[in-house]
Backbone as CSV, one residue per row, in Angstrom:
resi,resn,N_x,N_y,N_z,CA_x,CA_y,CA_z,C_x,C_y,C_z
1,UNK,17.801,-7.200,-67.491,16.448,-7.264,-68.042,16.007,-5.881,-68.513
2,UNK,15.264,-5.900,-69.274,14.520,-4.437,-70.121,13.494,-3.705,-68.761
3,UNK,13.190,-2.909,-68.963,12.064,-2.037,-68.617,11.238,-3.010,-68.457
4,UNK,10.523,-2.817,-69.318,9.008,-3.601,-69.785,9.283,-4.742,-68.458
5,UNK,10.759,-5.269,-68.614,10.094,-6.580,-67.590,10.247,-6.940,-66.248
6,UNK,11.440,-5.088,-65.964,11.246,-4.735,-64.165,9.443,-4.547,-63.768
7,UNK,8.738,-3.712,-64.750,7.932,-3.553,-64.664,6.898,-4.153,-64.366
8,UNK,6.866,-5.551,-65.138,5.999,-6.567,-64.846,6.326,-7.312,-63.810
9,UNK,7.609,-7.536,-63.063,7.967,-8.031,-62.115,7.173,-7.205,-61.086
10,UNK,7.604,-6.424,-60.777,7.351,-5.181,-59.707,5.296,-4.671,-59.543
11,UNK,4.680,-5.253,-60.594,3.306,-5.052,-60.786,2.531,-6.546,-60.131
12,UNK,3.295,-7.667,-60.111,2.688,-8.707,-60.225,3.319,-8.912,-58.446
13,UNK,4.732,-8.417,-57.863,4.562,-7.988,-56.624,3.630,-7.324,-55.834
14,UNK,2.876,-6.010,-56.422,2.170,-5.345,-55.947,0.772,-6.031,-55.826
15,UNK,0.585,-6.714,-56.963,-1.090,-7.617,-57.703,-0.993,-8.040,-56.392
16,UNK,0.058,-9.022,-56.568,-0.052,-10.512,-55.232,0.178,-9.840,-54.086
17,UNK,0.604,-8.481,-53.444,0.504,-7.864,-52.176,-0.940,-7.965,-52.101
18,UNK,-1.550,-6.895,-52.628,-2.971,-6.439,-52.269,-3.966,-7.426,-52.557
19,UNK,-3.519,-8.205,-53.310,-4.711,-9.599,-53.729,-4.480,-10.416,-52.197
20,UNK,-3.636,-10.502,-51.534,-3.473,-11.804,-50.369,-3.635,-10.596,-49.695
21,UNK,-3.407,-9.595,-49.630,-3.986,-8.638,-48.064,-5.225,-8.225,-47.926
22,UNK,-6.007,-8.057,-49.230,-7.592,-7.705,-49.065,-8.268,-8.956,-49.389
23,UNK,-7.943,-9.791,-49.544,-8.967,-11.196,-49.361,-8.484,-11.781,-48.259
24,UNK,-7.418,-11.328,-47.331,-7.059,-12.563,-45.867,-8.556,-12.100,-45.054
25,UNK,-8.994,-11.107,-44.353,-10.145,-11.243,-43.552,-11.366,-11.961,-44.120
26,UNK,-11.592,-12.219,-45.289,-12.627,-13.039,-45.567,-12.232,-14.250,-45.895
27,UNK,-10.932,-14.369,-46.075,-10.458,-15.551,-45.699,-10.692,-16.581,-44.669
28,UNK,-10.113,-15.824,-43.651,-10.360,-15.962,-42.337,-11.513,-16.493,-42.079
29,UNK,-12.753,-15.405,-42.088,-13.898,-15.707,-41.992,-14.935,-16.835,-42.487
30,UNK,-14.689,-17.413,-43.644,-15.427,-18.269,-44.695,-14.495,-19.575,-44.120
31,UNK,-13.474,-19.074,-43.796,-12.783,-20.470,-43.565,-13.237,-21.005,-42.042
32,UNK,-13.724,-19.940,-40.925,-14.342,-20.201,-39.813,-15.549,-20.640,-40.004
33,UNK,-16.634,-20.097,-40.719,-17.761,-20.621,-40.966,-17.582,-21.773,-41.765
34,UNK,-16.824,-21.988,-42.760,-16.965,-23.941,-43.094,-16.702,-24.683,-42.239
35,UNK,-15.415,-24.290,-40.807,-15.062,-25.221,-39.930,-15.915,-25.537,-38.876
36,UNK,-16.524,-24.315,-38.784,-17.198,-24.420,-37.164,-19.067,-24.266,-37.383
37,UNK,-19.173,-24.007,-38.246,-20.372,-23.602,-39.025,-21.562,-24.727,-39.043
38,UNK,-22.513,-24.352,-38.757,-23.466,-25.622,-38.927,-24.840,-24.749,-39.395
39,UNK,-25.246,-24.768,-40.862,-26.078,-23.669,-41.221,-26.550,-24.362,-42.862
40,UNK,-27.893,-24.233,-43.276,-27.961,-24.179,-44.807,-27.138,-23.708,-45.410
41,UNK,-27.089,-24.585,-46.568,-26.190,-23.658,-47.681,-24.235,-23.796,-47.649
42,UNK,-24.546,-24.576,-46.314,-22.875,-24.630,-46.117,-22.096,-24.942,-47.232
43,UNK,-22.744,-26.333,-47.407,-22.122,-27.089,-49.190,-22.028,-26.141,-50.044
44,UNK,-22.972,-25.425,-50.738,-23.126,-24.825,-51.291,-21.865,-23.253,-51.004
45,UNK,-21.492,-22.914,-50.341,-20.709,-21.605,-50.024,-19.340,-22.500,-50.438
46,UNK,-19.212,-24.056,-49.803,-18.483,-24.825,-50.015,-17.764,-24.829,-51.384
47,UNK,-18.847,-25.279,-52.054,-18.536,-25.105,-53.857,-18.526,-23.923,-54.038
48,UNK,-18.739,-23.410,-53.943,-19.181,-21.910,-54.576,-16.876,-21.140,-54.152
49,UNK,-16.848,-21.305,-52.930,-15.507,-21.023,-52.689,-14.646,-21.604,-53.770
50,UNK,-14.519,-23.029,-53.675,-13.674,-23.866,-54.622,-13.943,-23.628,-55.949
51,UNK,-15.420,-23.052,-56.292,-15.019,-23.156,-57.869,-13.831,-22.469,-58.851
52,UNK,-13.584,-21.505,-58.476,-12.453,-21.023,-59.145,-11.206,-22.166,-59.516
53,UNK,-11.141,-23.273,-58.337,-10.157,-24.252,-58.500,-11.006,-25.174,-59.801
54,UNK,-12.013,-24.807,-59.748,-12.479,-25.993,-61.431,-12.675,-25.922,-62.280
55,UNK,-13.058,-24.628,-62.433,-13.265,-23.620,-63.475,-12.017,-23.490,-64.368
56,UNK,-12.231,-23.718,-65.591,-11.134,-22.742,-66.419,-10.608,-21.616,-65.747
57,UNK,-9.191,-21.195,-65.825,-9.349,-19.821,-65.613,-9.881,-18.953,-66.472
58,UNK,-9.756,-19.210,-67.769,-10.180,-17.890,-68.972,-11.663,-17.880,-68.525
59,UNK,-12.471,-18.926,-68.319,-14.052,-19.052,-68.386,-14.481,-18.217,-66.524
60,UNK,-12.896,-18.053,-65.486,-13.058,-17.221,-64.301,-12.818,-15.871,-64.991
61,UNK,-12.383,-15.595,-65.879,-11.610,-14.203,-66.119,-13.027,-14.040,-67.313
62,UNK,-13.890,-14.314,-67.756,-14.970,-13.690,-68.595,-15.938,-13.468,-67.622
63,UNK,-16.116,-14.046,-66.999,-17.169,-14.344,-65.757,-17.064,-12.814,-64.461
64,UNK,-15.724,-12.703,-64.231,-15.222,-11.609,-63.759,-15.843,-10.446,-64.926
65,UNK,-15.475,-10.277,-66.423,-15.483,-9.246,-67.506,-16.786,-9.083,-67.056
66,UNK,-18.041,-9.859,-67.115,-19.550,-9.886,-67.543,-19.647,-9.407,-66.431
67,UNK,-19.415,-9.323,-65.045,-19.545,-8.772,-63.496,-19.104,-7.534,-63.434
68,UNK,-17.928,-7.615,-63.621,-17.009,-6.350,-63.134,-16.888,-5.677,-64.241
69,UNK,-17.316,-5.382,-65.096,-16.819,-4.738,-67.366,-17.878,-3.534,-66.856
70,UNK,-17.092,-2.612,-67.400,-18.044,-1.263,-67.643,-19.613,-1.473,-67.774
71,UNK,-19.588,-2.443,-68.765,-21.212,-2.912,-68.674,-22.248,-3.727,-67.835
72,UNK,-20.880,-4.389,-66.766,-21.560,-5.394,-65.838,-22.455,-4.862,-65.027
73,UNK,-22.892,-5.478,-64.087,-24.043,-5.123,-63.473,-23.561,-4.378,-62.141
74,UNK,-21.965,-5.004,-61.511,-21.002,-4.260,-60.270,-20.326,-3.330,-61.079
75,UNK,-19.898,-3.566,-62.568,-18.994,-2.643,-62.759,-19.373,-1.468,-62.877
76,UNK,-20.892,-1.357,-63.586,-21.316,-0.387,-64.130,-21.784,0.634,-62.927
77,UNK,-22.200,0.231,-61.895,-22.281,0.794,-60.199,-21.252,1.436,-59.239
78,UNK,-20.123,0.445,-60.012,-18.582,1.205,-59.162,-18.227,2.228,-60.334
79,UNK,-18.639,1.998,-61.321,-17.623,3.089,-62.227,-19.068,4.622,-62.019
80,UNK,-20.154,4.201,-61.649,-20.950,5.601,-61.758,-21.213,6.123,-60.791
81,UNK,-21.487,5.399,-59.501,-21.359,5.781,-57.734,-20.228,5.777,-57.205
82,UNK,-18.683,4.918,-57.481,-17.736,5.617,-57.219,-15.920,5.978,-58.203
83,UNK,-16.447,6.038,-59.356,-15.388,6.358,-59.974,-14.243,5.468,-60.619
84,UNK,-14.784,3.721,-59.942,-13.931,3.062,-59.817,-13.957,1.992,-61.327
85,UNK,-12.695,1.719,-62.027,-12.875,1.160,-63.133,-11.975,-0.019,-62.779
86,UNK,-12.364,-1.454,-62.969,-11.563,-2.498,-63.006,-11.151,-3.147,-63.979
87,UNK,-11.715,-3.238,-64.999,-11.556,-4.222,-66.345,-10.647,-3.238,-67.111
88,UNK,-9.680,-3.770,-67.532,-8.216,-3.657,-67.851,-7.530,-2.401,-67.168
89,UNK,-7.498,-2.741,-65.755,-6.245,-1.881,-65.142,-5.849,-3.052,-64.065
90,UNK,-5.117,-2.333,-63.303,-4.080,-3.391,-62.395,-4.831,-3.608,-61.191
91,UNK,-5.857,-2.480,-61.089,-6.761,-2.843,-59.632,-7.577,-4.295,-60.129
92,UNK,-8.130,-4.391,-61.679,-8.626,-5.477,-62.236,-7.978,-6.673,-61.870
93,UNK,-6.494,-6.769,-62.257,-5.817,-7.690,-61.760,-6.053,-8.348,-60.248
94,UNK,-5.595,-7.446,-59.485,-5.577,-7.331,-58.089,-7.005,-8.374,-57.607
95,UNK,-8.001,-7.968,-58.721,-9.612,-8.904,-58.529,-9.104,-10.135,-58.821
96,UNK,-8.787,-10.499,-60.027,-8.522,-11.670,-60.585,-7.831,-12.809,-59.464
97,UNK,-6.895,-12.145,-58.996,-5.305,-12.658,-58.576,-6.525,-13.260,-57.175
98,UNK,-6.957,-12.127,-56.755,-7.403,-12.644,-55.231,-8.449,-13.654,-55.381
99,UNK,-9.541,-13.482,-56.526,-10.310,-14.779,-57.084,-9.919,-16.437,-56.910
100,UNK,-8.699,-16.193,-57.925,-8.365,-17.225,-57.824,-7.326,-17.729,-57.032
101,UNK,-6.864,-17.264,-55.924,-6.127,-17.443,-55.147,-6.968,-18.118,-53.841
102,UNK,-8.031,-17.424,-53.473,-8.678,-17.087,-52.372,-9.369,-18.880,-51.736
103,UNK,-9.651,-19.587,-52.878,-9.424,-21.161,-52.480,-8.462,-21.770,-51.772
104,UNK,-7.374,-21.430,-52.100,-6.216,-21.542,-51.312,-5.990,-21.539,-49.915
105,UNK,-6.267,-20.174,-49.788,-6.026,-19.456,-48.766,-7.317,-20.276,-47.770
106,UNK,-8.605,-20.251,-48.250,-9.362,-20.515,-47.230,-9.268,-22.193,-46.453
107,UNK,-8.504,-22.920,-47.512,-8.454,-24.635,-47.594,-7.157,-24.572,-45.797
108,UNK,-6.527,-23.644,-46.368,-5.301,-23.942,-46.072,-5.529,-23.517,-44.092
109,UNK,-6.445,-22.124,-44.114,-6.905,-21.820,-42.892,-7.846,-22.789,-42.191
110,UNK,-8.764,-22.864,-43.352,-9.892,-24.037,-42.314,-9.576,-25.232,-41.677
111,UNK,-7.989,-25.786,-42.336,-7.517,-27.183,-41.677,-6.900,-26.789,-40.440
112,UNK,-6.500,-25.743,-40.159,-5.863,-24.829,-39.016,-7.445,-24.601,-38.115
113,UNK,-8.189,-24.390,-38.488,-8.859,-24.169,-37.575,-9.677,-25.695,-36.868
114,UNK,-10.042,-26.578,-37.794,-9.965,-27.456,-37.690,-9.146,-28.045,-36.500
115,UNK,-7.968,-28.414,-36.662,-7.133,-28.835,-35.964,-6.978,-28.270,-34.306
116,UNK,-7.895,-27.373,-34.068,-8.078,-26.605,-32.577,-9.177,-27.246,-32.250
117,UNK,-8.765,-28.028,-30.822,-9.474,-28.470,-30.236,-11.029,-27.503,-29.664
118,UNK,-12.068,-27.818,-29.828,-13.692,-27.134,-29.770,-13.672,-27.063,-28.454
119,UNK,-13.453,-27.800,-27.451,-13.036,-27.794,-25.852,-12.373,-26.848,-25.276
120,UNK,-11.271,-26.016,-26.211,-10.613,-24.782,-25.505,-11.542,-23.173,-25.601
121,UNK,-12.086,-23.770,-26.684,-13.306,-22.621,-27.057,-14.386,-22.924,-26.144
122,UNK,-15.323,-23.842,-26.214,-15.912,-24.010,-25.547,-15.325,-23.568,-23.888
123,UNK,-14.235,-23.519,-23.018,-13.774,-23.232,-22.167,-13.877,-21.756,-21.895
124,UNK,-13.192,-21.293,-23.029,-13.329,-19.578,-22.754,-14.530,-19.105,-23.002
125,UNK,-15.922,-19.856,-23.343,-17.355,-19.068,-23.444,-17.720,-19.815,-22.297
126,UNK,-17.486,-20.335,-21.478,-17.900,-20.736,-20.537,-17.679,-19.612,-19.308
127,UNK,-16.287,-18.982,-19.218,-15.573,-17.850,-18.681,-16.177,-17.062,-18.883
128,UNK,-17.468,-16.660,-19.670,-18.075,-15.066,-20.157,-17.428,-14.177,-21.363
129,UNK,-16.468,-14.890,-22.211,-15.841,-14.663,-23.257,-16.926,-15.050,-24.154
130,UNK,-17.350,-13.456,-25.221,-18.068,-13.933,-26.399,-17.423,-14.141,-27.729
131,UNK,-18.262,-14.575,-28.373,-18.074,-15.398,-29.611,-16.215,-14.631,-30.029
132,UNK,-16.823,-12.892,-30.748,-15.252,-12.787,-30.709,-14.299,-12.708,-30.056
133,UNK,-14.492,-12.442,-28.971,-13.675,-12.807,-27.814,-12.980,-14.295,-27.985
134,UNK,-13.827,-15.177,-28.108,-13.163,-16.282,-28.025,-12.206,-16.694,-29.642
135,UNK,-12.932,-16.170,-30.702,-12.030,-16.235,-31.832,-10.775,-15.341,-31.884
136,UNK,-10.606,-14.057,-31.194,-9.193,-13.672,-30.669,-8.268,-13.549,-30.403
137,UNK,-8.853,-14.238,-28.846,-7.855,-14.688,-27.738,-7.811,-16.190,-27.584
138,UNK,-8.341,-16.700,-28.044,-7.910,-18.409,-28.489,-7.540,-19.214,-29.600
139,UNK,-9.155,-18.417,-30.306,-8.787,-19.590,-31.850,-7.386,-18.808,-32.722
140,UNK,-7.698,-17.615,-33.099,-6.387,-16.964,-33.598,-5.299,-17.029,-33.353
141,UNK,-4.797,-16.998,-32.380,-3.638,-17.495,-32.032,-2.751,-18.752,-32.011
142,UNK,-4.131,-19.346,-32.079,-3.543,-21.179,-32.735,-3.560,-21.651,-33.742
143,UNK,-4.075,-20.748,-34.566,-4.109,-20.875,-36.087,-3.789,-19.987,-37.265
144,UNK,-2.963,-18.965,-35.999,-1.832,-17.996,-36.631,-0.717,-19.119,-38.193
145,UNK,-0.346,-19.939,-37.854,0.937,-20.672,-38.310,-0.461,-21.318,-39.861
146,UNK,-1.423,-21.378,-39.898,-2.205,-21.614,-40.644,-2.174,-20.233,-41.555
147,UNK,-3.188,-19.483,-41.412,-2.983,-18.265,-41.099,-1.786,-17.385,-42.798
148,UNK,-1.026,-17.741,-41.671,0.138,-17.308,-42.570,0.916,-18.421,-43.904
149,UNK,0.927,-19.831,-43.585,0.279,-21.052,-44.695,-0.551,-20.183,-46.020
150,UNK,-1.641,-19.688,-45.599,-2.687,-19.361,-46.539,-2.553,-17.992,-47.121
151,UNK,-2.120,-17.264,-46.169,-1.632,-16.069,-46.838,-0.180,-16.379,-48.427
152,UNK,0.508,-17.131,-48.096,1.612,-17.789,-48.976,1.472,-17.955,-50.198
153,UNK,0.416,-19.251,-49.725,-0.073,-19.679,-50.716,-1.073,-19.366,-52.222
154,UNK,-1.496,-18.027,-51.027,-2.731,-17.266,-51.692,-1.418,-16.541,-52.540
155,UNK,-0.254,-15.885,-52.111,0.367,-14.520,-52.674,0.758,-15.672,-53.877
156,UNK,1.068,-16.582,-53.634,2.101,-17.583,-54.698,1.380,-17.965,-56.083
157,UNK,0.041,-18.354,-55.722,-0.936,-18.543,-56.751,-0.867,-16.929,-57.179
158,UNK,-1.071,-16.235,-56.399,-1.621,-14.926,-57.354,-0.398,-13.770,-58.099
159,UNK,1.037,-14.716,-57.938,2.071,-14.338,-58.816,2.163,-14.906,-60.000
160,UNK,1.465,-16.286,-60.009,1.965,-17.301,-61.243,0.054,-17.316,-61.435
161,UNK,-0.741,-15.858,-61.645,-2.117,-16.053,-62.411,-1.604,-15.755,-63.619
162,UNK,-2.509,-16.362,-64.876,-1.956,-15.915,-65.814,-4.138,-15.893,-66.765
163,UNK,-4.231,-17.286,-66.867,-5.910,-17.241,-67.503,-6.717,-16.026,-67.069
164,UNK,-6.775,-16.207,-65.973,-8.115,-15.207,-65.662,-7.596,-13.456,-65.647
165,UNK,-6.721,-13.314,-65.324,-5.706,-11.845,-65.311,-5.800,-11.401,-66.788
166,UNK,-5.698,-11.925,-67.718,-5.136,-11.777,-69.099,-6.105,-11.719,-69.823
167,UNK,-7.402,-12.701,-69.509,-8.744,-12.484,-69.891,-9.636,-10.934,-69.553
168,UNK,-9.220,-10.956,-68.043,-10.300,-9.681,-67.257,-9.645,-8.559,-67.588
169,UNK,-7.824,-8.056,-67.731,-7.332,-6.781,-67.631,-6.259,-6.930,-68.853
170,UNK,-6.642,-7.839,-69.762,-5.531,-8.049,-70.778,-4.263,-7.954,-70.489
171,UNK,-3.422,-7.237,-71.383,-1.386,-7.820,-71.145,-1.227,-6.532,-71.538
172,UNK,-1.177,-5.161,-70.949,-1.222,-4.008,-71.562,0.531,-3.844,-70.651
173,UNK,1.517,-3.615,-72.109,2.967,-3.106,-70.956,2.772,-2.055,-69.839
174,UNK,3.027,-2.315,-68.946,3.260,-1.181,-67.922,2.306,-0.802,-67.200
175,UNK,0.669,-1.186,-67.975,-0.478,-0.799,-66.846,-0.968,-2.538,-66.406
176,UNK,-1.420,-3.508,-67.185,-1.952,-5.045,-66.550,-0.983,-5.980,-66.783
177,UNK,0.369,-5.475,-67.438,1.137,-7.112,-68.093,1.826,-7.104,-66.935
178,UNK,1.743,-8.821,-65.728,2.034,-8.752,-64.965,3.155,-9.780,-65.377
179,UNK,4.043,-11.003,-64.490,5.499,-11.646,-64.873,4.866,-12.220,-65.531
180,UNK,3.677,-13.649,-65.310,3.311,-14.756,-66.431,3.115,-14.127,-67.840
181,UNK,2.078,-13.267,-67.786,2.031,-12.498,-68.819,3.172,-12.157,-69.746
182,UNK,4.217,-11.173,-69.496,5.302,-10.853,-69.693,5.994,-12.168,-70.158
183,UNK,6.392,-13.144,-69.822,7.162,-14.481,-70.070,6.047,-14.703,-71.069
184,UNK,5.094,-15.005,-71.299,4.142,-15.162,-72.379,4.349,-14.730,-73.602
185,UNK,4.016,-13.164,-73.141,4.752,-12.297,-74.244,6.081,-12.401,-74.989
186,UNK,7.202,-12.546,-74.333,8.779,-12.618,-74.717,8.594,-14.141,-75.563
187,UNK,7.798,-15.293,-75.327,7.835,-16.166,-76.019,7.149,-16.076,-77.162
188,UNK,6.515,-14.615,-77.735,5.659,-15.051,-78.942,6.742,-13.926,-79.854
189,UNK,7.486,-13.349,-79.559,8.577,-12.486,-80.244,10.020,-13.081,-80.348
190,UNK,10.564,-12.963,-81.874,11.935,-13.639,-81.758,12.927,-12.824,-80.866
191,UNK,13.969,-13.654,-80.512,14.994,-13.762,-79.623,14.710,-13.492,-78.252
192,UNK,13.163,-13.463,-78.073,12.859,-13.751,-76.639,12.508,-14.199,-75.687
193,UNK,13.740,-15.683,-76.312,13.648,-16.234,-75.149,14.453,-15.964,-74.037
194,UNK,15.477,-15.330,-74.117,16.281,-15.064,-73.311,15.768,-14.415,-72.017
195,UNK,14.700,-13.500,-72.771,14.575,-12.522,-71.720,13.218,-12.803,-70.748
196,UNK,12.826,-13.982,-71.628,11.722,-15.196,-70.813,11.937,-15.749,-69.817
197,UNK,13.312,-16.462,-69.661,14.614,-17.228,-68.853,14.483,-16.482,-67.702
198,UNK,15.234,-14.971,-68.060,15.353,-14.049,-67.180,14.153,-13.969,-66.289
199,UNK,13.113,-13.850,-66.785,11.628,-13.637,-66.007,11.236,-15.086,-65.004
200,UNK,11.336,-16.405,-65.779,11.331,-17.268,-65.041,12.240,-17.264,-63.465
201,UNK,13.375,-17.121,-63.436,14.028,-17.228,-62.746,13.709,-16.115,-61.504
202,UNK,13.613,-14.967,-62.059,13.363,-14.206,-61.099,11.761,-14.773,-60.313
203,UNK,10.873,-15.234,-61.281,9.846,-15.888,-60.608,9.928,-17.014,-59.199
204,UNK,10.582,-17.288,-59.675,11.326,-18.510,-59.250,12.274,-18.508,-57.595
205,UNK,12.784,-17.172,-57.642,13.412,-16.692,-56.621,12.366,-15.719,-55.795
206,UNK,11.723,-15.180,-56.148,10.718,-14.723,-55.475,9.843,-15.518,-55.049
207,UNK,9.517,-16.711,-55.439,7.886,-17.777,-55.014,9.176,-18.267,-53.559
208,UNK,11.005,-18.840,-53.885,11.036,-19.331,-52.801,11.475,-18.262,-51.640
209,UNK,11.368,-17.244,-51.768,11.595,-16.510,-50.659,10.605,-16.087,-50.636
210,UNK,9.552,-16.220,-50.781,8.117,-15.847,-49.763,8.048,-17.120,-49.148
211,UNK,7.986,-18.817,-49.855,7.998,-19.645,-48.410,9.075,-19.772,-48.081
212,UNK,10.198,-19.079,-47.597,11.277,-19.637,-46.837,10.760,-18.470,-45.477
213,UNK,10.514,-16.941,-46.292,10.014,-16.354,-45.165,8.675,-16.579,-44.365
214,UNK,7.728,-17.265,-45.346,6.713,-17.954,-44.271,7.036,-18.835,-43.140
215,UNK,7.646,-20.077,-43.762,8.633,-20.815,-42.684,8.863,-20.695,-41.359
216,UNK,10.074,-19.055,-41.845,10.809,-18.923,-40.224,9.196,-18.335,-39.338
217,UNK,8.838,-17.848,-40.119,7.658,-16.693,-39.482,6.767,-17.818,-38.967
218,UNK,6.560,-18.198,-39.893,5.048,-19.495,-38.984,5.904,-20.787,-38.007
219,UNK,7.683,-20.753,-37.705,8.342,-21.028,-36.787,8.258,-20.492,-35.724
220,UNK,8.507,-18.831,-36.141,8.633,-18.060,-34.769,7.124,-18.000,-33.816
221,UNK,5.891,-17.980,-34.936,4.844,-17.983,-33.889,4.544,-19.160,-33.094
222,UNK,4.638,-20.164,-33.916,4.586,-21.110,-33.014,5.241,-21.575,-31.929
223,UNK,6.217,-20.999,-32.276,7.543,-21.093,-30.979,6.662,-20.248,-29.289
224,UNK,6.165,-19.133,-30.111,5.518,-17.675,-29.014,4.433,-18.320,-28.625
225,UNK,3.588,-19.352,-29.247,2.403,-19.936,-28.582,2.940,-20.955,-27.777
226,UNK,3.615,-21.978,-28.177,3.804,-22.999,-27.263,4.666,-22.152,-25.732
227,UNK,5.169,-20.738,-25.887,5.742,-20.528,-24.491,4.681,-19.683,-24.306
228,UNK,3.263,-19.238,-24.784,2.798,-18.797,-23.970,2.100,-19.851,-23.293
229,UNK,1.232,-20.975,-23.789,0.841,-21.962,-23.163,1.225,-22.729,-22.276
230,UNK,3.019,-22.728,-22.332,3.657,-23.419,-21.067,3.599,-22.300,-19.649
C-alpha cells in the first residue's frame, strides 16, 4: 500500500483509540443513569443520546461544524480561552467518531447494567457502602464484560465513520483522511481500485481482531468474577 494509505490506516486507529477512551466514562455514566435513574427528562437524555443513530450522519457532522467551527459558539471559546481548534484536524475527528459511536457504547452498557440484580446493590448500601462505593465494588464488576461489549463496539463504529468525519474535518491526506475516507477517495481516481481492496481488507482485519480480542477479554473477566463470587 502507498503512504497516503498507511497513513489513513494508522489515523483512524488513533481516531477510534481516543474516541472509545474519552467517551467510555460518560458512557458509563449516562448508561447508569438511564438504567437505574428515575428523574425528569430521562426520555428526553434518552433521545437526545440515540439521536446520532437517526440523524443523517452529514446533517451530525454540520451540526458538530455550527458547534464546534471557529465560528461556533464552543468552538469559538476553545479556540480563544484555550488554543484548541477542532474543525478540520484529527482532534475534530476524534469528536465526530466518539459522537457517533457513543450510542453504542451506552445501549450496549445499560443492558449490562440492567441485567444486575438491584438486591445486590441494595445489599451493599445497606452495609454502609455509599452510592459509589456500591457502583465500584459491585455494580462494576458485573458489568465489566458489558463494559468492554461497548467499548468494541464504540471503537468499531468509530473506524468505519465516514458522514459526519468528512463533513466536520473534511478528507485532508495525512492530517483528517481517515480508512473510510481514504477507500472513498481511491474510488473516485482511476486505477484505484486496487488500492481500495487493499484498504478494505485491512479494515476488515482490524474490526475482527478488536472483537476476537474483546471476546477472550470479556471471557477472562467473567471467568475472575464468577471465582470471585464462588
Amino acid at each position: 500500500m502507498t503512504q497516503a494509505a498507511w497513513q489513513a490506516v494508522w489515523l483512524s486507529v488513533q481516531v477510534s483509540f481516543w474516541a472509545t477512551l474519552l467517551s467510555l466514562p460518560a458512557g458509563i455514566w449516562v448508561a447508569h443513569l438511564l438504567a437505574r435513574g428515575r428523574f425528569a427528562g430521562r426520555q428526553a437524555l434518552n433521545g437526545l443520546v440515540h439521536l446520532p443513530l437517526i440523524l443523517p450522519p452529514v446533517v451530525t457532522g454540520y451540526l458538530l461544524l455550527l458547534t464546534f467551527g471557529r465560528q461556533g459558539p464552543v468552538g469559538a471559546v476553545l479556540e480563544s480561552w484555550f488554543g484548541v481548534v477542532l474543525a478540520f484536524r484529527w482532534t475534530g475527528a476524534v469528536l465526530a467518531a466518539a459522537v457517533m459511536a457513543f450510542p453504542l457504547m451506552v445501549r450496549a452498557i445499560r443492558l449490562a447494567i440492567e441485567a444486575v440484580d438491584p438486591k445486590l446493590e441494595d445489599a451493599a448500601a445497606t452495609l454502609g457502602a455509599s452510592r459509589g462505593q456500591v457502583f465500584l465494588t459491585v455494580t462494576l464488576p458485573l458489568i465489566l464484560p458489558g463494559v468492554i461489549a461497548g467499548a468494541v463496539l464504540a471503537f468499531a463504529k468509530a473506524m468505519g465513520e465516514f458522514g459526519a468525519t468528512i463533513t466536520f474535518v473534511a478528507n485532508i491526506p495525512g492530517q483528517t483522511q481517515t480508512l473510510p475516507s481514504a477507500i472513498y477517495a481511491f474510488l473516485q481516481v482511476p486505477d484505484g481500485d486496487g488500492e481500495a481492496f487493499r484498504l478494505v481488507v485491512v479494515s476488515v482485519a482490524v474490526a475482527m481482531a478488536a472483537l476476537v480480542a474483546s471476546e477472550l477479554l470479556a471471557r477472562r473477566v467473567q471467568a475472575r468474577v464468577a471465582g470471585r463470587d464462588a
